[in-house]
C-alpha positions as YAML, in Angstrom:
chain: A
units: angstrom
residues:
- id: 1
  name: UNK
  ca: [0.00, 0.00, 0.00]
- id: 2
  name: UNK
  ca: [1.35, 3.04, -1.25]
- id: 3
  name: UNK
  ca: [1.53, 6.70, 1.46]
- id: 4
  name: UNK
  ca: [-0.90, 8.34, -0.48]
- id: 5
  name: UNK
  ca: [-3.59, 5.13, -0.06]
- id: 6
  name: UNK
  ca: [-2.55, 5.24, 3.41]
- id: 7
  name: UNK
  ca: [-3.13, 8.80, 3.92]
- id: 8
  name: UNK
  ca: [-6.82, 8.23, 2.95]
- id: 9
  name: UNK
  ca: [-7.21, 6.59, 6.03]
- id: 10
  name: UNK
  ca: [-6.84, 9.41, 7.82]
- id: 11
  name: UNK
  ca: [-9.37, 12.30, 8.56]
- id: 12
  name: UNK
  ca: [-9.68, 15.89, 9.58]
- id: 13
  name: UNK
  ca: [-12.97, 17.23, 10.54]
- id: 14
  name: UNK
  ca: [-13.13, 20.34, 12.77]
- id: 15
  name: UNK
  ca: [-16.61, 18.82, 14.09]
- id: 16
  name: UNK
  ca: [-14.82, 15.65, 15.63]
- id: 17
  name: UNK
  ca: [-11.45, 16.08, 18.00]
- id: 18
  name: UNK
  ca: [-11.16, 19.41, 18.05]
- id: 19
  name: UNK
  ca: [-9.97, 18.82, 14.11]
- id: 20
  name: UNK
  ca: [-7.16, 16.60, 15.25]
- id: 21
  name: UNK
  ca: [-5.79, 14.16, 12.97]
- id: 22
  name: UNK
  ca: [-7.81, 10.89, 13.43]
- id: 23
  name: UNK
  ca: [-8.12, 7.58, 11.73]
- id: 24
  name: UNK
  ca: [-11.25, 7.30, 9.60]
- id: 25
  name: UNK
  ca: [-14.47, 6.33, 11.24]
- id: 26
  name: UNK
  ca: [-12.65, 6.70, 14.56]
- id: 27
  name: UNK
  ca: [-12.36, 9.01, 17.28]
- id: 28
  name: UNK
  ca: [-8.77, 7.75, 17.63]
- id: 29
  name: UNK
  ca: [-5.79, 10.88, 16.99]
- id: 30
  name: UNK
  ca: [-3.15, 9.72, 14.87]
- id: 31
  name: UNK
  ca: [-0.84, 11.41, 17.69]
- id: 32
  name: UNK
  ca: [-1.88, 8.61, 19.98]
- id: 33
  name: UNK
  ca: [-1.23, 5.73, 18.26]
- id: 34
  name: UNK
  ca: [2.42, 7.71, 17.33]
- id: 35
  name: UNK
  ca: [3.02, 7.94, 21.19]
- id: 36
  name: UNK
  ca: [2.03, 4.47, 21.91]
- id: 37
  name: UNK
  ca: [4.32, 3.64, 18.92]
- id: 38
  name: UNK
  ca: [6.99, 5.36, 20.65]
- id: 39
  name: UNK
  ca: [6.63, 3.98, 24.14]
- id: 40
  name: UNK
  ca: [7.46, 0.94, 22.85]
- id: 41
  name: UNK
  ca: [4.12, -1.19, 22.06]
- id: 42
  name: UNK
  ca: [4.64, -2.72, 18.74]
- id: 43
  name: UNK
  ca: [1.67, -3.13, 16.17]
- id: 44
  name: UNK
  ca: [0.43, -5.96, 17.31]
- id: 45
  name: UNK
  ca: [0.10, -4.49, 20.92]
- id: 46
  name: UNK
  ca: [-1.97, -1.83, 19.24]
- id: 47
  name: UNK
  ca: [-4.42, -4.32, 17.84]
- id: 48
  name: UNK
  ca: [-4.54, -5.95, 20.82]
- id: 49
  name: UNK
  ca: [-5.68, -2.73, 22.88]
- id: 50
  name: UNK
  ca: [-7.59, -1.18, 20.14]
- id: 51
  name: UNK
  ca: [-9.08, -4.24, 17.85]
- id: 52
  name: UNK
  ca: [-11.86, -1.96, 15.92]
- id: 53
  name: UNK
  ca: [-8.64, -0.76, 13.78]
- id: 54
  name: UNK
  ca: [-6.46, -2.71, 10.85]
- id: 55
  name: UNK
  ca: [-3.07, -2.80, 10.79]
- id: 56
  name: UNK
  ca: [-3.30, -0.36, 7.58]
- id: 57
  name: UNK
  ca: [-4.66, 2.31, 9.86]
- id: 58
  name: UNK
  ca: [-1.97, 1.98, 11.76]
- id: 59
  name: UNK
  ca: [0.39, 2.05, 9.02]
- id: 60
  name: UNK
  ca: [-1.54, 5.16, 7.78]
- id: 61
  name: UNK
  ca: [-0.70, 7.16, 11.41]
- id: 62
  name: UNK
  ca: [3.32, 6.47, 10.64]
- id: 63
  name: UNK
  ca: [3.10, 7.68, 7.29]
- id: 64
  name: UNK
  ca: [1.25, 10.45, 8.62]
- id: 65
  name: UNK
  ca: [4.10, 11.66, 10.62]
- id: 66
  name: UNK
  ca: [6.60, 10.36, 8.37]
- id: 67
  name: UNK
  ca: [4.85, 13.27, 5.82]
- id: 68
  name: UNK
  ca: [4.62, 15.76, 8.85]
- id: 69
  name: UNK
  ca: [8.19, 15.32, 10.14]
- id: 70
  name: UNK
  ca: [9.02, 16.23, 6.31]
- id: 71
  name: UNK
  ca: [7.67, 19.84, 7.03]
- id: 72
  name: UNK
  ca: [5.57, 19.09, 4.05]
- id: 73
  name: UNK
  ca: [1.68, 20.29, 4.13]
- id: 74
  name: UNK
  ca: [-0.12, 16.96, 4.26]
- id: 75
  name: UNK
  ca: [-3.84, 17.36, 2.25]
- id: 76
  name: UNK
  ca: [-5.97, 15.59, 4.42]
- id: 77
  name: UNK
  ca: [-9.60, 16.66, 2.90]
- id: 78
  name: UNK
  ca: [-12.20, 18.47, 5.29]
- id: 79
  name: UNK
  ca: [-15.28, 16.00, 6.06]
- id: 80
  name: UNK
  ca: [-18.37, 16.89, 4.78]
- id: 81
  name: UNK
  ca: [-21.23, 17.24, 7.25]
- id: 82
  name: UNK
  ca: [-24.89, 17.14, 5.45]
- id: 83
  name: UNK
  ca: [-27.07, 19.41, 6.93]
...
């Protein structure tokens, strides 16, 4: 799976987490799973504690901050609310 399918896992909506990063159909910031990354759990251990996600969305929070880290502007598309 190539960054920019990855990236489409991720979502920005102002209306949900303060318009933090999440993963897609989750209320789950992308800077969370990076921190539990960090402290050590490996992907698996992720799963384990949060099994509603794939691996790919997972996957999709590292390239997210791989793309951040870069100083690049990452798109991430606004969600559309229907009225």
């Amino acid at each position: 799976m190539h960054n920019v399918e990855l990236l489409s896992r991720i979502s920005v909506d102002p209306a949900v987490c303060f318009g933090k990063p999440c993963i897609r159909g989750h209320r789950i910031w992308v800077s969370l799973m990076l921190d539990l990354l960090a402290s050590g759990l490996s992907i698996e251990e992720v799963l384990d504690e949060y099994p509603q996600l794939a691996r790919e969305d997972i996957l999709a929070c590292i390239a997210y901050g791989a793309e951040m880290s870069r100083e690049r502007f990452v798109e991430i598309p606004m969600e559309q609310r229907s009225a």
